[in-house]
RODO-2510 file (C-alpha; in nm, 4 decimals, decimal comma):
residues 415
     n   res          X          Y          Z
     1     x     2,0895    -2,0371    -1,4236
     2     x     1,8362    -2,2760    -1,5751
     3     x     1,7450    -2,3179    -1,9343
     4     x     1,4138    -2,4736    -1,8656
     5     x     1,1427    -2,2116    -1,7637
     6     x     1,0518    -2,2781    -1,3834
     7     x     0,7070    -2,2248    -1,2488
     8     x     0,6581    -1,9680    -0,9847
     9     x     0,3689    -2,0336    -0,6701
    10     x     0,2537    -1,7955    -0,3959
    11     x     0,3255    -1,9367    -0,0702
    12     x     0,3283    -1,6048     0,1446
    13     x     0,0553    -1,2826     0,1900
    14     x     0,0546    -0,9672     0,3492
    15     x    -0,1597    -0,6773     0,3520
    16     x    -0,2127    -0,3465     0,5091
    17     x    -0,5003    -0,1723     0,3895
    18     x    -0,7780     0,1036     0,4134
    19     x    -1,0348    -0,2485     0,4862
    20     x    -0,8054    -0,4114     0,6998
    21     x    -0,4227    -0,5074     0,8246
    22     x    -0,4207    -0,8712     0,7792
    23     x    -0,4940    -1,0963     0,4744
    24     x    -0,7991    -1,2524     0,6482
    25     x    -0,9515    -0,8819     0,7859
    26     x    -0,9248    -0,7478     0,4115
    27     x    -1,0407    -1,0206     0,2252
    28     x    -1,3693    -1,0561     0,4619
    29     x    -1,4118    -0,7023     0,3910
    30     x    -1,3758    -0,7321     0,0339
    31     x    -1,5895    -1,0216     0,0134
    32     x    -1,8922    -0,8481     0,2250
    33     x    -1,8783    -0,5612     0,0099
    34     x    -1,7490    -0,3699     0,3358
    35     x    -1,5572    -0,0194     0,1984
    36     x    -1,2752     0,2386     0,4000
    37     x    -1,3472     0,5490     0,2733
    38     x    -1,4385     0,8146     0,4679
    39     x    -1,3589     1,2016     0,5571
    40     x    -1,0175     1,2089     0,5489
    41     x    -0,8495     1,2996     0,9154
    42     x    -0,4729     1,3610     0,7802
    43     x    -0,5273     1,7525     0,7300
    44     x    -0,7502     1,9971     0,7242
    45     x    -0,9890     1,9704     0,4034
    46     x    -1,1744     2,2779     0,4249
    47     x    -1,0155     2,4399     0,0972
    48     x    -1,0154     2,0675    -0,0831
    49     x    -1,3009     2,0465    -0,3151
    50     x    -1,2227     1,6366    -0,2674
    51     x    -1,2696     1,5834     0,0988
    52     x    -1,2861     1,1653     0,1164
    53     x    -0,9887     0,9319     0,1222
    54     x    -0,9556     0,5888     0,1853
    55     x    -0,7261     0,5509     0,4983
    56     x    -0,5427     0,2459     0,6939
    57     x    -0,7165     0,2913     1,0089
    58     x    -0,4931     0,1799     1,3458
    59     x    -0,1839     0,0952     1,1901
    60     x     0,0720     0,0378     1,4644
    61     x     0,4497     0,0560     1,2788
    62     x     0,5635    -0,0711     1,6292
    63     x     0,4317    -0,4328     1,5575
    64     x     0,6925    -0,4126     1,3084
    65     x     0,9968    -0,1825     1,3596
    66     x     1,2063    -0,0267     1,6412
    67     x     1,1253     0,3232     1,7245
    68     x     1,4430     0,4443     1,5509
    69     x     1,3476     0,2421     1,2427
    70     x     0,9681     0,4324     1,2197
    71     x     1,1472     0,7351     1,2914
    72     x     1,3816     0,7166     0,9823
    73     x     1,1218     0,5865     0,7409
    74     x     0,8144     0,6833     0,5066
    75     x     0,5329     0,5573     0,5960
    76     x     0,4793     0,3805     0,3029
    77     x     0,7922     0,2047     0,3594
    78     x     0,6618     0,1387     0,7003
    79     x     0,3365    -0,0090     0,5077
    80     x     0,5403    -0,2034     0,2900
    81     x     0,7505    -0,3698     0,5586
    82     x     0,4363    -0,4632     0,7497
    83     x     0,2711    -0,6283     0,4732
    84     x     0,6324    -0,7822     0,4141
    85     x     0,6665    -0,9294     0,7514
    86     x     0,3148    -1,1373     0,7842
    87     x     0,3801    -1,2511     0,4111
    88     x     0,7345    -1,3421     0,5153
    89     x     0,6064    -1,5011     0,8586
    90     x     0,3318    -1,6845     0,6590
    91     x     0,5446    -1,8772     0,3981
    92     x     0,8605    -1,9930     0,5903
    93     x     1,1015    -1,9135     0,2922
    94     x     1,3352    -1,7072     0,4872
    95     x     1,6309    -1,9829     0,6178
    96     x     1,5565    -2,2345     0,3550
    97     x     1,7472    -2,0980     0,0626
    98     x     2,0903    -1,8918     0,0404
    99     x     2,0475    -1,5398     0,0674
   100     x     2,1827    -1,4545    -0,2762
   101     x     1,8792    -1,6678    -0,4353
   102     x     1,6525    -1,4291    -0,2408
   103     x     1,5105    -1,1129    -0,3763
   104     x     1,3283    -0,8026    -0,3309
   105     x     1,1155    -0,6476    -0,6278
   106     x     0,8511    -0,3782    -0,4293
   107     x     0,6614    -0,1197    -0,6151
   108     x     0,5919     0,1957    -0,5117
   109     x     0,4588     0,4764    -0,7115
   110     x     0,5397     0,8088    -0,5561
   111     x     0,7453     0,6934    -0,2590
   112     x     0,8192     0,9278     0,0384
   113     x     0,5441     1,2239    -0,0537
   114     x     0,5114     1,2756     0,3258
   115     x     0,8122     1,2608     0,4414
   116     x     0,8902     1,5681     0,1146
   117     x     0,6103     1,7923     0,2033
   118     x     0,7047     1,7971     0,5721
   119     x     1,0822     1,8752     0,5204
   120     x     1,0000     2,0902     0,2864
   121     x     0,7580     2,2878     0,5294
   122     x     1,0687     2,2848     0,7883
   123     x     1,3034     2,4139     0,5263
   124     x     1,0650     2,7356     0,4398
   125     x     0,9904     2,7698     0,8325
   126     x     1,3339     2,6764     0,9913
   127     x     1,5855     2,6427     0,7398
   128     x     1,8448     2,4569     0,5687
   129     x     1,9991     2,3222     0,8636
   130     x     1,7298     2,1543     0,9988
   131     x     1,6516     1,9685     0,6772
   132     x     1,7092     1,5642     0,8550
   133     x     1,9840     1,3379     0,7534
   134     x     1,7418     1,1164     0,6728
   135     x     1,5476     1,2957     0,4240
   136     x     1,6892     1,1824     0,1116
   137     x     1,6744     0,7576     0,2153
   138     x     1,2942     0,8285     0,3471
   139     x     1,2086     1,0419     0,0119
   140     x     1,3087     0,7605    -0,2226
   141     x     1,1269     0,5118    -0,3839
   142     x     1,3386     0,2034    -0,3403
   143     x     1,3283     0,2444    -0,0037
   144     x     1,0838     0,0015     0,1087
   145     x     1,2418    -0,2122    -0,1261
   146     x     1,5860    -0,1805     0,0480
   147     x     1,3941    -0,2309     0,4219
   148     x     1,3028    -0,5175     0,2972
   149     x     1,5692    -0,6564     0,2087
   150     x     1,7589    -0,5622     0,5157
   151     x     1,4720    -0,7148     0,7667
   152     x     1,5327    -1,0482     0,5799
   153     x     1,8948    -1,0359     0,4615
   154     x     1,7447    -1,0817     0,1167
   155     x     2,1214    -1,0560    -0,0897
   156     x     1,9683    -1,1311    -0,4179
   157     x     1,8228    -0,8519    -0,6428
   158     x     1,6594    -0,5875    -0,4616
   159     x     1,4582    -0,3037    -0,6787
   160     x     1,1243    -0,1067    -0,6957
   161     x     0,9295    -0,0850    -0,9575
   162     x     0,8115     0,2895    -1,0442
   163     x     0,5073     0,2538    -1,3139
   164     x     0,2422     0,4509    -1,1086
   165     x    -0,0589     0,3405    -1,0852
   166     x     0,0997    -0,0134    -1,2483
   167     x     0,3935    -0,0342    -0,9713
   168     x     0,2325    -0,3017    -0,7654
   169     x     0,1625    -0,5880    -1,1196
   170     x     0,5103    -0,4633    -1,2721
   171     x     0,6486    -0,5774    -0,9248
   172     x     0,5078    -0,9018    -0,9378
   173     x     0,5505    -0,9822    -1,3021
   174     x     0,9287    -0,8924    -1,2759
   175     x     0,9870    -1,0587    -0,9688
   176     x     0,7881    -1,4076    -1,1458
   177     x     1,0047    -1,3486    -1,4258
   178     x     1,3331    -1,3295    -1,2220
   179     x     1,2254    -1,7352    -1,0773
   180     x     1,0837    -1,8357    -1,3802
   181     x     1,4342    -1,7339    -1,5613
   182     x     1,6797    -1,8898    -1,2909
   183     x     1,7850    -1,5515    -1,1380
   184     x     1,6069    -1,6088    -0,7571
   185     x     1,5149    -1,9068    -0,6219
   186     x     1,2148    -1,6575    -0,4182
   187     x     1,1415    -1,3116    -0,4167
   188     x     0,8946    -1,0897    -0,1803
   189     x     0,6911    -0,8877    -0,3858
   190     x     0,4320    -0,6147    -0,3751
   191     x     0,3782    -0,2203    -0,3673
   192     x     0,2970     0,0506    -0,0799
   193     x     0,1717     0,4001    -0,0706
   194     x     0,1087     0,6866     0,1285
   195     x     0,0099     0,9761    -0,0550
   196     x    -0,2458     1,0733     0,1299
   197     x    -0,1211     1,4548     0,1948
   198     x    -0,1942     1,7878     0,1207
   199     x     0,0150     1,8363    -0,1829
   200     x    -0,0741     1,5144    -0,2995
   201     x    -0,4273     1,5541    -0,2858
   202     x    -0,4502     1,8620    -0,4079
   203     x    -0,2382     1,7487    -0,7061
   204     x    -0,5006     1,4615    -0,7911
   205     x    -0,7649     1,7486    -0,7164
   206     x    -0,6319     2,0223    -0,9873
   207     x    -0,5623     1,7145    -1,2432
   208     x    -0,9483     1,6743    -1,2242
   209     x    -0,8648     1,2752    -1,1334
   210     x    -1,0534     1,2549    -0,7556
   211     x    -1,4372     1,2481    -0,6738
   212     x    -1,5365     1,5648    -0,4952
   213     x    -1,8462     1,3550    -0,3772
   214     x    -1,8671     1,3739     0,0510
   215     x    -2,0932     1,0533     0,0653
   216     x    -1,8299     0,7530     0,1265
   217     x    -2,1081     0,5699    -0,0501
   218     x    -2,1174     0,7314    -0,3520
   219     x    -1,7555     0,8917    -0,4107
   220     x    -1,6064     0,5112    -0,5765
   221     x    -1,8200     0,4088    -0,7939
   222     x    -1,6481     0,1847    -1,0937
   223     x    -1,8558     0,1442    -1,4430
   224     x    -2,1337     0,3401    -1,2539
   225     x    -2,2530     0,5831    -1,5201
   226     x    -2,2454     0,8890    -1,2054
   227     x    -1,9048     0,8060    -1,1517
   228     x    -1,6728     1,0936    -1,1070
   229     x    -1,3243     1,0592    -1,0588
   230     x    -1,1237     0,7853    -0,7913
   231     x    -1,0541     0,8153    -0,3952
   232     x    -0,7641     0,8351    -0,3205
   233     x    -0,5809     0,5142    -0,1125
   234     x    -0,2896     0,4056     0,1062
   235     x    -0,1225     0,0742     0,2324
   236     x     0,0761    -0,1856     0,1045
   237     x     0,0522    -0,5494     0,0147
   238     x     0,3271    -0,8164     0,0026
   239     x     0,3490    -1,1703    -0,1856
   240     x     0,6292    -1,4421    -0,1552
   241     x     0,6869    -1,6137    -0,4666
   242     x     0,8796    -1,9319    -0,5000
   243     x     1,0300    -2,1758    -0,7371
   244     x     0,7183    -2,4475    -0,7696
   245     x     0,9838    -2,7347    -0,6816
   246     x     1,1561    -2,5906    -0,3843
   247     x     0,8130    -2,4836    -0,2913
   248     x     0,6589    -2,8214    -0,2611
   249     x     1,0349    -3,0325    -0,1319
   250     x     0,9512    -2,7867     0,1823
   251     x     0,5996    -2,8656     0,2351
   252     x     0,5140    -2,5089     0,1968
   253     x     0,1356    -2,3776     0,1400
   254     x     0,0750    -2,2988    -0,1848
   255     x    -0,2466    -1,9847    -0,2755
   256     x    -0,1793    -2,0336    -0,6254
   257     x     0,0635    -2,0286    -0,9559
   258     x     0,1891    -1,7089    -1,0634
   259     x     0,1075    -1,8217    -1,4330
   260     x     0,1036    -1,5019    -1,6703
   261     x     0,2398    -1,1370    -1,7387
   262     x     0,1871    -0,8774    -1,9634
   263     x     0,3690    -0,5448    -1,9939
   264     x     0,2866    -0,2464    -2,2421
   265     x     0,3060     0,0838    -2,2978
   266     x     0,0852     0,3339    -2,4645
   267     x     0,3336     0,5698    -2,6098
   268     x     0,0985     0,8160    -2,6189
   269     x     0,0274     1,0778    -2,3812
   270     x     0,1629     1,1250    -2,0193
   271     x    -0,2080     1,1014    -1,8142
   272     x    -0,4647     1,0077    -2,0699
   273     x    -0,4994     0,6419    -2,1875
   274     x    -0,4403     0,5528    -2,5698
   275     x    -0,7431     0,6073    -2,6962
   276     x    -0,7846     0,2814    -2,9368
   277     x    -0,6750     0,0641    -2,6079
   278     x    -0,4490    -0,1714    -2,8059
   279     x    -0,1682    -0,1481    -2,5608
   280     x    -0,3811    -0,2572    -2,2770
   281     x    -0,5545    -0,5113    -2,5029
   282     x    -0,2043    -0,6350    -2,5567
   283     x    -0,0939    -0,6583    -2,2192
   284     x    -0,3642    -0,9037    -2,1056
   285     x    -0,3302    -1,0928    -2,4591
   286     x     0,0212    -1,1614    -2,2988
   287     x    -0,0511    -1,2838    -1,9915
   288     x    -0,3523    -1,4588    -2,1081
   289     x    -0,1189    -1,6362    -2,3955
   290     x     0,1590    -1,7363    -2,0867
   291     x    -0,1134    -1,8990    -1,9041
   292     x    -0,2023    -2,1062    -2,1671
   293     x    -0,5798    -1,9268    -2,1827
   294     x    -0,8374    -2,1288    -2,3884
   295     x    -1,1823    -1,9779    -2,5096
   296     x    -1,4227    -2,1229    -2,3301
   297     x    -1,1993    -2,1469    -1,9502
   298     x    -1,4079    -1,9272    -1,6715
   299     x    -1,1815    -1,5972    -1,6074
   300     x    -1,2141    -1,3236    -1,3459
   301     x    -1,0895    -1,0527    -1,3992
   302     x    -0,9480    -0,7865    -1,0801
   303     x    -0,9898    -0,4723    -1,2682
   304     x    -0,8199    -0,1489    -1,2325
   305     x    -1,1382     0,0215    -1,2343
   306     x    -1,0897     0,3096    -1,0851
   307     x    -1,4139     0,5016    -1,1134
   308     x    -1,3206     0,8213    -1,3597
   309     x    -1,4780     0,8764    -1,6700
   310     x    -1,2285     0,7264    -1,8889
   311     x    -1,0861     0,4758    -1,7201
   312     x    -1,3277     0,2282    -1,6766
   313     x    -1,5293     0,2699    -2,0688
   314     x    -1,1963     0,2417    -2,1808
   315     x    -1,1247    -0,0608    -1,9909
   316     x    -1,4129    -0,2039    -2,0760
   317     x    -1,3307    -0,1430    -2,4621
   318     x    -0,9869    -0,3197    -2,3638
   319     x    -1,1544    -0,6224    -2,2265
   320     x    -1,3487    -0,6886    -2,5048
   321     x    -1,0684    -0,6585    -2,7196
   322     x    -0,8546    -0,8996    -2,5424
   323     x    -1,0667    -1,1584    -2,4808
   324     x    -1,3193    -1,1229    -2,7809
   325     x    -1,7092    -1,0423    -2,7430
   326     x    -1,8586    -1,3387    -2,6830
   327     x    -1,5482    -1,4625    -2,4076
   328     x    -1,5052    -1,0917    -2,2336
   329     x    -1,9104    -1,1686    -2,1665
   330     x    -1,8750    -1,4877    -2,0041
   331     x    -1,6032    -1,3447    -1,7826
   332     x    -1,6553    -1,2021    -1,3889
   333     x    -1,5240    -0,8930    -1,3569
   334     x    -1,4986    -0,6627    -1,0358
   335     x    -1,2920    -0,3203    -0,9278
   336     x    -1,2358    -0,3449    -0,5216
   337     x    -1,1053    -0,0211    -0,5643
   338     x    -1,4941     0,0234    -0,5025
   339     x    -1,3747    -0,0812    -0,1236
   340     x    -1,0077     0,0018    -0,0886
   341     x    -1,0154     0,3115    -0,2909
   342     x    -0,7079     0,3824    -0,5372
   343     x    -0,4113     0,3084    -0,3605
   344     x    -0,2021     0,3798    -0,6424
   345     x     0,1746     0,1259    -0,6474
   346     x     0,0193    -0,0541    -0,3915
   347     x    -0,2952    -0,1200    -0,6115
   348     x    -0,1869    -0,3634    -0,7779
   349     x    -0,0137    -0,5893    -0,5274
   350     x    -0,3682    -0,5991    -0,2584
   351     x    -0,5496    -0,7109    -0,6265
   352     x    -0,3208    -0,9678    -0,6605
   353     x    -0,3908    -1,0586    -0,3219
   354     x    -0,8155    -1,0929    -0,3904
   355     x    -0,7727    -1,3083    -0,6831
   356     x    -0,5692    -1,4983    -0,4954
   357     x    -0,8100    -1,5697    -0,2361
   358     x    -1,0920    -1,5963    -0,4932
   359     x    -0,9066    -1,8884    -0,6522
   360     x    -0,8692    -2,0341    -0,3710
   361     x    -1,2514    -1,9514    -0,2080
   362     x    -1,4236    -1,9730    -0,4735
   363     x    -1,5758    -1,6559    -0,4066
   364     x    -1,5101    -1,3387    -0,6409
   365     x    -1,5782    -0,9808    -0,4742
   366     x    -1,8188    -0,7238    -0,6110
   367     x    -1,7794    -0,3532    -0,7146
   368     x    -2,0138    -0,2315    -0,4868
   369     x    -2,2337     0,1060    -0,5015
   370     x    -2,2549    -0,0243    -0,8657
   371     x    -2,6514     0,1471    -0,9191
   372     x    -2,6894     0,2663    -1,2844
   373     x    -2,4227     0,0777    -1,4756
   374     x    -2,2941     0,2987    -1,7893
   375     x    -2,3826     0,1504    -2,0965
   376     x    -2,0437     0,1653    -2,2159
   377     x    -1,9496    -0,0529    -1,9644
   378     x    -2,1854    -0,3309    -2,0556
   379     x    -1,9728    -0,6293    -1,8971
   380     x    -2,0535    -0,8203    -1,5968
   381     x    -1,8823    -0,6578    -1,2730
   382     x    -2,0586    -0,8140    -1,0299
   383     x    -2,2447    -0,5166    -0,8423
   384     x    -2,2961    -0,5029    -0,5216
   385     x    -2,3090    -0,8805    -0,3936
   386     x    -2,0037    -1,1139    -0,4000
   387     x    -2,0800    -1,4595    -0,6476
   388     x    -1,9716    -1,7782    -0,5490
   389     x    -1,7907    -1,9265    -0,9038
   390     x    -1,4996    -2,2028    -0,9367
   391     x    -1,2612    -2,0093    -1,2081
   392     x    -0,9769    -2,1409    -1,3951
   393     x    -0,7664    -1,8303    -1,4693
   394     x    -0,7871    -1,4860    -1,2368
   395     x    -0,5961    -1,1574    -1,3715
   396     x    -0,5418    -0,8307    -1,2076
   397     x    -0,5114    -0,5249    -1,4483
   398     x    -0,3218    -0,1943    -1,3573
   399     x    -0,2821     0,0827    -1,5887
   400     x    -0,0881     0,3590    -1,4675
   401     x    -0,0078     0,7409    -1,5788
   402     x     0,2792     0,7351    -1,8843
   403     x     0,1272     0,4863    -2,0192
   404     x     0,1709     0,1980    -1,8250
   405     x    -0,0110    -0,1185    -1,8557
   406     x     0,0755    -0,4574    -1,6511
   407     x    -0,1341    -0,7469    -1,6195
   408     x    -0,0473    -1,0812    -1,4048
   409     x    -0,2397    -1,3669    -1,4068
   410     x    -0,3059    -1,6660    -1,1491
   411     x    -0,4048    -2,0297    -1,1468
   412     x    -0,4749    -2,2643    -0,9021
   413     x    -0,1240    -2,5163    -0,8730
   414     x    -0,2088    -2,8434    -1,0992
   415     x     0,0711    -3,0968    -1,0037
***
């Protein structure tokens, strides 16, 4: 291992999401202020008091596994591997380094929800016996994770990370920390989801967490002061990082530098944020103090903004706290969750994604259907229109239920 920290660049992307299934189909979306939410088509919503979702519309897992594979997999596995593959394609890692300096670190925040509820239908309606071998290895987490890692002969560490709502930054952080530290030479990173099912639904539904508005135009609504609760989300996003030297001795293209992390906890209470926000102040403190952040540098700032009540007055508070008044101000600030909806461990990972692209662009998304802001969220998130700015730091936040805060920050790649 080295004793000298190593910097750690993006040179792959991959996305599957409710606005699009490449890189170039989301981000246009997400910079037109295009969303995907609409009635959801998985089941039968009639008894649902939330009846919107935001879904990957025509997904084909046969662009990217054999029909045996899709049959013995999640879909969000089957997300995660697609998003995998055009990040994989895209960078040209794969074949330049030995497969023990390759690694896997994929979040995923509820893992095989679909694949549980319909085995567990066949094992009230049919019986034990006709439970499938393949239940347990399509339930689990880790599981896109391992797929990964299989596709690619990745030998190096291969591991989810399960922080909820925070599964797709924790992934990234970790897997920045494993090249930074001398333990992979590259990892593919990211988070997938697919808990877009009855039991999960109605889950979010009696936790009083989802927007029971029907207008897709009105049911996400970040720092809006009608806001009511998040939309549920599915897909999966992928990133390959790289050691910054190897990087560049192979020519690769570089979207940014993986420059800052920050992981907390808020000890507190299983669901409801700490109510002072210090952990999630202290999170982006982190990351910002990694990057080398200086008052006075232009920020953007992915939130997690997720549109309920608390969340996004409390993030607001956190902000402020991290950055100071006067800085948090000055700083753009957007939720695309206003677009994708909540996709939960895969949240984090298409976030990373946009900031990456607005580094590179020069173009930062809005939170659209942003019409009466709340006046506790008094910041600027860009409603409604996209802004053209040149920034010098871009974080994504996640906060996710136990607690969980993670926040990862980028910079364009200064030789």
């Amino acid at each position: 291992m080295e004793n000298t920290l190593r910097r750690v660049v993006v040179t792959g992307l991959g996305v599957i999401s409710p606005v699009g299934n490449t890189v170039e189909d989301c981000w246009n979306n997400l910079k037109a202020g295009i969303h995907g939410i609409g009635p959801i088509t998985f089941f039968d919503t009639t008894d649902y008091k939330a009846k919107v979702a935001a879904e990957v519309k025509n997904f084909d897992p046969r662009a990217y596994l054999d029909k045996t594979e899709t049959l013995r997999s999640d879909l969000f596995a089957q997300y995660g591997v697609a998003a995998a593959c055009q990040a994989v394609e895209e960078s040209g890692v794969i074949g330049t380094l030995p497969p023990q300096r390759v690694g896997v670190y994929f979040g995923s925040g509820i893992g095989g929800i679909r694949t549980f509820a319909a085995e567990h239908s066949k094992l009230l309606e049919r019986g034990p016996k006709r439970i499938s071998p393949y239940f347990i290895p399509m339930l689990i987490a880790n599981m896109a994770a391992g797929m990964i890692a299989i596709r690619f002969d990745c030998q190096g560490a291969a591991m989810p990370a399960v922080t909820a709502c925070a599964s797709g930054t924790n992934a990234i952080g970790e897997a920045m920390r494993a090249i930074r530290h001398g333990y992979a030479d590259a990892v593919i990173t990211g988070g997938a989801e697919a808990p877009i099912t009855e039991c999960g639904v109605a889950g979010f539904i009696n936790m009083q967490a989802l927007s029971t508005s029907e207008d897709p135009n009105a049911a996400c609504i970040p720092f809006d002061k009608n806001r009511g609760g998040f939309v549920i989300g599915e897909g999966g996003a992928a990133l390959v990082l790289e050691e910054y030297e190897h990087a560049v001795g192979r020519g690769a293209k570089i979207y940014g530098e993986v420059c800052g992390y920050g992981a907390t906890c808020d000890a507190f209470h299983i669901t409801a944020p700490r109510p002072d926000g210090a952990a999630g102040a202290e999170a982006i403190r982190l990351a910002l103090q990694e990057a080398g952040y200086q008052a006075g540098q232009t920020v953007y700032i992915n939130a997690h903004g997720t549109g309920t009540p608390m969340n996004d007055s409390l993030e607001t508070m956190v902000i402020k706290q991290a950055l100071g008044e006067e800085e948090a101000r000055k700083a753009y600030i957007s939720s695309t969750k206003s677009m994708t909806g909540h996709m939960l461990g895969a949240a984090g990972a298409v976030e990373a994604v946009a900031c990456l692209k607005a580094l590179n662009e020069g173009i930062l998304p809005p939170t659209i259907n942003l019409r009466e802001p709340d006046p506790a969220c008094d910041l600027n998130y860009i409603p409604n229109q996209a802004v053209a700015a040149q920034v010098d730091l871009a974080l994504s936040n996640s906060l996710g239920f136990g607690g969980h805060n993670a926040c990862i920050a980028f910079r364009k790649v200064k030789l």
